[in-house]
C-alpha positions as CSV (number, residue, x, y, z in Angstrom):
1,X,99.9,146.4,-6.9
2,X,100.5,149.2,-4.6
3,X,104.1,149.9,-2.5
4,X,102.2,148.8,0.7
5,X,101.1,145.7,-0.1
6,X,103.3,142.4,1.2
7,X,106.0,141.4,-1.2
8,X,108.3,137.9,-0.7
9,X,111.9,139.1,-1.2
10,X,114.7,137.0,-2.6
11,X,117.5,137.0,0.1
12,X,120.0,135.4,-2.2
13,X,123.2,137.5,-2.5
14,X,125.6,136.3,-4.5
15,X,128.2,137.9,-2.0
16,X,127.1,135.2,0.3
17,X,128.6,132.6,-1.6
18,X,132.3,131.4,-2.4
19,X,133.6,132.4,-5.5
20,X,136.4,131.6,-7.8
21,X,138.4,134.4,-6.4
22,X,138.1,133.2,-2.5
23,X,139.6,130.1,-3.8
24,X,142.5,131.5,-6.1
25,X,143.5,133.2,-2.7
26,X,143.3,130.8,-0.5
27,X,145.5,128.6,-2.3
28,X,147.5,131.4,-3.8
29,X,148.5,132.0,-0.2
30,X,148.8,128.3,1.0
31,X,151.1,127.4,-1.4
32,X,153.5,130.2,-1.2
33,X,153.7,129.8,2.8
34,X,153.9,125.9,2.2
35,X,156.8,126.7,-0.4
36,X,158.3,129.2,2.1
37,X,158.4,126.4,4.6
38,X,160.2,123.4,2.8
39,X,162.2,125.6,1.1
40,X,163.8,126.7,4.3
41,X,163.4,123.2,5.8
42,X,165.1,122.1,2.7
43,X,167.6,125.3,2.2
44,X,166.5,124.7,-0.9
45,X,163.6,126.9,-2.3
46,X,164.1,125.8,-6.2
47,X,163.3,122.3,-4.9
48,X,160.7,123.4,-3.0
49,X,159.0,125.4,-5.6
50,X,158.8,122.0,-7.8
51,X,157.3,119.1,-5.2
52,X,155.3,122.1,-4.3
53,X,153.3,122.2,-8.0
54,X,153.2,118.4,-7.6
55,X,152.1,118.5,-4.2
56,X,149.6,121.2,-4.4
57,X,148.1,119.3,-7.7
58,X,147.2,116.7,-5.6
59,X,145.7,118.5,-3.0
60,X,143.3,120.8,-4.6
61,X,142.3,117.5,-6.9
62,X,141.8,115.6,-3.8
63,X,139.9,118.5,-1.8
64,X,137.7,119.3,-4.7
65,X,137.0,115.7,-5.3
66,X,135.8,115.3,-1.4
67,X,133.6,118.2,-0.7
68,X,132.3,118.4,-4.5
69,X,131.6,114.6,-5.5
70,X,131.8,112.7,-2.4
71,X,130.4,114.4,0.4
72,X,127.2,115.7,-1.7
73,X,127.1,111.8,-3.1
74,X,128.2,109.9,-0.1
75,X,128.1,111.9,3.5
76,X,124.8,113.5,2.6
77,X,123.0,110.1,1.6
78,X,124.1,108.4,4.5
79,X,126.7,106.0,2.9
80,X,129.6,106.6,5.7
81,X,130.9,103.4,5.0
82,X,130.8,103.5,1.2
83,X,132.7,107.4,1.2
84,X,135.5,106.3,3.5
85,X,136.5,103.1,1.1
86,X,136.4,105.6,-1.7
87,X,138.1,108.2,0.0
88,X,140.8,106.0,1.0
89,X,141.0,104.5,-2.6
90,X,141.5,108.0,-3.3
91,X,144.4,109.0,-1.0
92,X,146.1,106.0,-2.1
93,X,145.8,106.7,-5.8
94,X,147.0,110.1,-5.0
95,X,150.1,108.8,-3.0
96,X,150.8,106.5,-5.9
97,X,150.7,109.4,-8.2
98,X,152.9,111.5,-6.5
99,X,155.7,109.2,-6.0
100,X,155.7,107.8,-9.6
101,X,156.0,111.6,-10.7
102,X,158.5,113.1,-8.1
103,X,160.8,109.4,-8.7
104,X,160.5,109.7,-12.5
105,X,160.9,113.7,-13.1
106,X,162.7,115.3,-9.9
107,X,164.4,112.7,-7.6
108,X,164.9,108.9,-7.7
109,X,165.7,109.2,-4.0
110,X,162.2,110.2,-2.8
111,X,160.7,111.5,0.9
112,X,163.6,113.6,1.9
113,X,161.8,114.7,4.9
114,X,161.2,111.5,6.3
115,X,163.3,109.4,8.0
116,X,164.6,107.9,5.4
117,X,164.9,108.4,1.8
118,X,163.4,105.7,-0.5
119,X,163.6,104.6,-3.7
120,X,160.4,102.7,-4.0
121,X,156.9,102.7,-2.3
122,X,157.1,102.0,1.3
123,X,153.8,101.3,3.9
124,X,155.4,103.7,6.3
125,X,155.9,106.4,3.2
126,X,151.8,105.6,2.5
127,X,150.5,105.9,5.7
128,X,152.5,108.9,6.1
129,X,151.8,110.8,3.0
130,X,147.8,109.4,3.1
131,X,147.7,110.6,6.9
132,X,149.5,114.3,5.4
133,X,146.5,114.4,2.2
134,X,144.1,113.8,4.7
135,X,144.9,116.7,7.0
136,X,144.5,119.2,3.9
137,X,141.4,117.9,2.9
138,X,140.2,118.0,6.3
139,X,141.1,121.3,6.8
140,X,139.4,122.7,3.3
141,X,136.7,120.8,4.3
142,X,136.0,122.2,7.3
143,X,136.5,125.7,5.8
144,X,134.2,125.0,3.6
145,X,131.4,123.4,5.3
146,X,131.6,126.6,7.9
147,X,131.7,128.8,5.4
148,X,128.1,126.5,4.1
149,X,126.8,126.9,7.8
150,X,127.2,130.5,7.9
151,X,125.5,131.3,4.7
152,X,122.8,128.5,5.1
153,X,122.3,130.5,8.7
154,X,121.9,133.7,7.6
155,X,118.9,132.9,5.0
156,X,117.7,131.4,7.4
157,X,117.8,133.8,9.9
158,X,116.8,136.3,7.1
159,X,113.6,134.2,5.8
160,X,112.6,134.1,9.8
161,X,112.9,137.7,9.7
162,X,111.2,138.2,6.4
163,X,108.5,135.6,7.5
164,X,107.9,137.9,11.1
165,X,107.7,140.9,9.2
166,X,104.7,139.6,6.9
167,X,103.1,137.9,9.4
168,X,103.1,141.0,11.5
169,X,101.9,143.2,8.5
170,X,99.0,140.9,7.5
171,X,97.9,140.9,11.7
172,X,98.2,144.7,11.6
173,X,96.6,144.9,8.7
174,X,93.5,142.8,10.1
175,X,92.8,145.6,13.0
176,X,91.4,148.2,10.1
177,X,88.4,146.2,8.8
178,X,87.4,145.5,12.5
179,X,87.4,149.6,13.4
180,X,85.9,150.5,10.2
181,X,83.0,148.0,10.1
182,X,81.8,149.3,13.9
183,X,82.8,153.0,12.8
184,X,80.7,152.7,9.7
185,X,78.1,151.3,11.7
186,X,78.2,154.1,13.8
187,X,77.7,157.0,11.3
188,X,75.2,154.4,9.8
189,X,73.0,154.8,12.8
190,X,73.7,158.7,13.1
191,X,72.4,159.5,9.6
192,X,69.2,157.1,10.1
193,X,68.3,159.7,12.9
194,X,69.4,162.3,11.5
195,X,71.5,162.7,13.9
196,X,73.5,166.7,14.0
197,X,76.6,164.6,14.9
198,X,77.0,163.1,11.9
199,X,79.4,165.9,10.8
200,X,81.5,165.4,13.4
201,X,81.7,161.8,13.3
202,X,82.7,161.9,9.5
203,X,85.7,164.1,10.3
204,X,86.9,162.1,13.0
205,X,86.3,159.2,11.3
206,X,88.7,160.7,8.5
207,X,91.0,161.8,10.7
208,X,91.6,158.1,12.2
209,X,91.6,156.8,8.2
210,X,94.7,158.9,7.5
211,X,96.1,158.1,10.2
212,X,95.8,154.3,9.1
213,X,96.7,154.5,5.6
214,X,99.5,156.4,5.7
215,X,101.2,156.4,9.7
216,X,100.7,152.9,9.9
217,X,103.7,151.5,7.7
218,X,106.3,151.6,9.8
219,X,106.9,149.0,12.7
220,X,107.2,151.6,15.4
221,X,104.9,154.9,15.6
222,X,105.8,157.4,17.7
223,X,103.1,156.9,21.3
224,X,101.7,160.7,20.7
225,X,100.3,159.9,17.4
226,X,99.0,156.7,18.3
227,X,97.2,158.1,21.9
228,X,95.7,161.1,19.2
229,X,94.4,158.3,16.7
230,X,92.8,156.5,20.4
231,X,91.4,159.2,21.7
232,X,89.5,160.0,18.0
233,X,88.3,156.3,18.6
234,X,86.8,157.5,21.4
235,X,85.1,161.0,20.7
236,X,83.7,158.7,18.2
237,X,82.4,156.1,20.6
238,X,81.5,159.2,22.7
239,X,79.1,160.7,19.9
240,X,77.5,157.4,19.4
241,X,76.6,156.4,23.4
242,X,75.9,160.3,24.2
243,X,75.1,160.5,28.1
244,X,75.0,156.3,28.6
245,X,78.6,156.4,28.4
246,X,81.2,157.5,30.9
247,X,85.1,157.7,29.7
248,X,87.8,158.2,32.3
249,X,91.2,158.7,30.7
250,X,94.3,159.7,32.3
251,X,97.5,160.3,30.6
252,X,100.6,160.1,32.6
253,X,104.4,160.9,31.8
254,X,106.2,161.8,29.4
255,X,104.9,160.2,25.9
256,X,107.8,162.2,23.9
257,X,110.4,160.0,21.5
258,X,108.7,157.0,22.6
259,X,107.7,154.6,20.4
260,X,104.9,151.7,19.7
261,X,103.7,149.4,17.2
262,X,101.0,150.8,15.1
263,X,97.4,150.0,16.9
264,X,98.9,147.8,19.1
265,X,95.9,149.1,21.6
266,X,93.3,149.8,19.8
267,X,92.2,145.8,19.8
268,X,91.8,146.3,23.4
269,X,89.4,149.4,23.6
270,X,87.7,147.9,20.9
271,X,86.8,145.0,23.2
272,X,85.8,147.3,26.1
273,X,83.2,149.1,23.7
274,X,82.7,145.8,22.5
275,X,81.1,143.6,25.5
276,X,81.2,146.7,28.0
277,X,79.3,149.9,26.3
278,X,77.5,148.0,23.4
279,X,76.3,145.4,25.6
280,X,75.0,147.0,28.5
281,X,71.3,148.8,29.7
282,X,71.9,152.2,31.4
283,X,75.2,154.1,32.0
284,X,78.4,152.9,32.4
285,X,82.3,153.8,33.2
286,X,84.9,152.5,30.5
287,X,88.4,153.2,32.4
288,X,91.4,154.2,30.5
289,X,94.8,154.5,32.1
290,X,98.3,155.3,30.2
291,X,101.5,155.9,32.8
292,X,104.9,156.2,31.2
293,X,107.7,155.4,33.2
294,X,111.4,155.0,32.7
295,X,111.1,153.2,29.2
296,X,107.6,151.7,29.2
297,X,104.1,152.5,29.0
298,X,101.8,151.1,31.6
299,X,98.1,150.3,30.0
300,X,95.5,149.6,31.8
301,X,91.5,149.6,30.7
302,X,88.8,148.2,32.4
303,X,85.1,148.0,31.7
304,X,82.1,146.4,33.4
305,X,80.5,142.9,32.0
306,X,77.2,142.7,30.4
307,X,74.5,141.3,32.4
308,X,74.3,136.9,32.3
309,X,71.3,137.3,30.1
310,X,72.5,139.5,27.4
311,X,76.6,138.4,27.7
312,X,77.1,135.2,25.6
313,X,80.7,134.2,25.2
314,X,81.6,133.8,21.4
315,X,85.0,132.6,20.7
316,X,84.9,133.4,17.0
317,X,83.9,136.9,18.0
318,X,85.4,140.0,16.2
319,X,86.8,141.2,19.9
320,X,88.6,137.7,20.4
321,X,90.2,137.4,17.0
322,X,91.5,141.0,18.0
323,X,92.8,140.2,21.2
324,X,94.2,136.9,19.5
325,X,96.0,139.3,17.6
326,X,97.4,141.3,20.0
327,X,99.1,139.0,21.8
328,X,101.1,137.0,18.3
329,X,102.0,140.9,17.3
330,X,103.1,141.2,20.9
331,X,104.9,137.8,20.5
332,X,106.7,138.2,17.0
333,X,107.1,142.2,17.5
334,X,108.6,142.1,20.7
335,X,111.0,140.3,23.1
336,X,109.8,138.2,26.1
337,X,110.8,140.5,28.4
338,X,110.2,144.0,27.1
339,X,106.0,143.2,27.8
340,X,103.9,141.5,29.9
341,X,99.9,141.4,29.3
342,X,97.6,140.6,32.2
343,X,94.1,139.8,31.5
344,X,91.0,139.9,34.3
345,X,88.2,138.0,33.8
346,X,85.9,138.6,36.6
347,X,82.6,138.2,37.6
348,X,81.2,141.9,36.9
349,X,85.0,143.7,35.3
350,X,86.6,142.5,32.6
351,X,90.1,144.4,33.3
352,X,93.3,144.5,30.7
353,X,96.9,145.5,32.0
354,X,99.8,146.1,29.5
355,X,103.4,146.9,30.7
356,X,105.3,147.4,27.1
357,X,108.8,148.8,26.8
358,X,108.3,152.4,24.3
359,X,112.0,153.7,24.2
């Protein structure tokens, strides 16, 4: 496969993700300000230290056991009812757990930072110390789920992104077969008559094929390069309608450092050739206007409709899959407010108008 072609990339980073060290410091750090905090409370940071190993025990076992078992079992099936009896079995196990241990190994006089110290389970210790669990697991949870939200958000926002950038290729991409299938027709017809433009047509046609296989990659070109790969189009459209055809360009502004998305315009003057020049008996006047002002390009092009009897109005037609085109590049390439395309469809002019930011 060649560089160009469109690749799916994985947007999985692993740096995206928690890892064993984000939790060693978040507890690391929660446990010594915790510590810190009783032990002063306490003026005692020995004791501290100790219910804190206990305490801290409990809490990553309860935290873990909530947003790696019961929320991915429970909350995320739907079973409210079913997680919050669990959870609550939980917290109460836990309580019981922690008073057993601290009444049997530290102190038989338990809760000294309550309002009174106890020497067997109370409702008033549960409630309190299930209330206290709670608020730790509610807080890790809600680190955590964030921490979920932002990394579920960027590959989103990242597959979105991806996603626009194909889609924009692959419509990009579907503007060459159009020119080149008229162009070749073109030289086509030349060399049946032998025509002494031939030569000519061959080096602009080569001209305009570099320019699409290798200044066409990127999603901005720079607006000279692009107006030099137009006006090729239309020497060659020029060589092919001889005197029949009248082109009035006009070029107006400054086009230096500004940008554009590769044959963003071409679609358009195709469709002008298409049901204006190619579809019309006797001479006509294609009109082709390009202002830059400030920080955007005003495009304007106009040409003259094909008699009733020879216009029929094809909506699978090669010039309406282009301007289909157009205007999702325009969509997914740009914002809402940095274009805004106009389209005239009179009785005798068929009349485009493009105001697209370029800086």
């Amino acid at each position: 496969m060649e560089q160009n072609e469109i690749t799916v990339q994985n947007n999985y980073n692993p740096n995206n993700r928690i890892t064993l060290k984000h939790h060693i410091i978040f507890w690391v750090i929660y446990f010594i300000l915790n510590t810190l905090r009783w032990g002063s409370y306490f003026d005692d940071y020995s004791y501290s230290l100790i219910t804190n190993i206990l305490g801290f025990a409990i809490h990553m076992s309860l935290c873990y056991l909530n947003i790696y078992v019961l929320m991915p079992k429970f909350v995320f099936k739907k079973k409210y009812l079913l997680y919050i009896l669990i959870l609550l079995l939980s917290l109460f196990t836990a309580v019981l757990i922690k008073f057993n241990v601290t009444y049997l190994l530290f102190e038989h006089e338990v809760w000294p930072e309550g309002p009174e110290r106890i020497d067997h389970l109370t409702l008033n210790y549960s409630v309190n110390m299930m209330i206290g669990e709670l608020y730790v697991i509610a807080f890790v949870t809600a680190i955590k789920t964030t921490m979920d939200w932002l990394s579920e958000h960027k590959r989103l926002t990242d597959l979105e992104k991806e996603q626009m950038e194909t889609q924009l290729l692959f419509l990009r991409n579907q503007v060459s077969p159009h020119f080149f299938f008229n162009t070749l027709n073109n030289i086509y017809s030349l060399a049946l008559e032998q025509s002494k433009k031939t030569p000519d047509v061959i080096l602009k046609l080569s001209e305009v094929m570099r320019y699409l296989l290798y200044e066409t990659k990127n999603k901005r070109k720079s607006l000279e390069s692009e107006l030099k790969c137009i006006k090729n189009y239309l020497d060659l459209e020029e060589l092919r309608h001889s005197e029949n055809l009248e082109i009035e360009m006009a070029i107006s502004g400054s086009t230096k450092n500004k940008t554009i998305a590769p044959l963003l315009l071409l679609p358009f003057i195709e469709n002008a050739f298409k049901h204006g020049a190619n579809k019309n008996i006797g001479k006509i006047k294609i009109k082709i206007n390009f202002n830059v002002s400030d920080d955007f390009l005003y495009f304007s092009i106009s040409n003259p409709k094909p008699a009733k009897n020879l216009y029929e109005k094809k909506e699978n037609s090669f010039g309406g899959i282009g301007l289909m085109n157009v205007k999702k590049r325009l969509n997914l390439g740009y914002k809402k407010e940095d274009y805004q395309l106009d389209i005239s469809d009179k009785d005798e002019l068929y009349k485009v108008s493009l105001k697209l930011k370029v800086a």
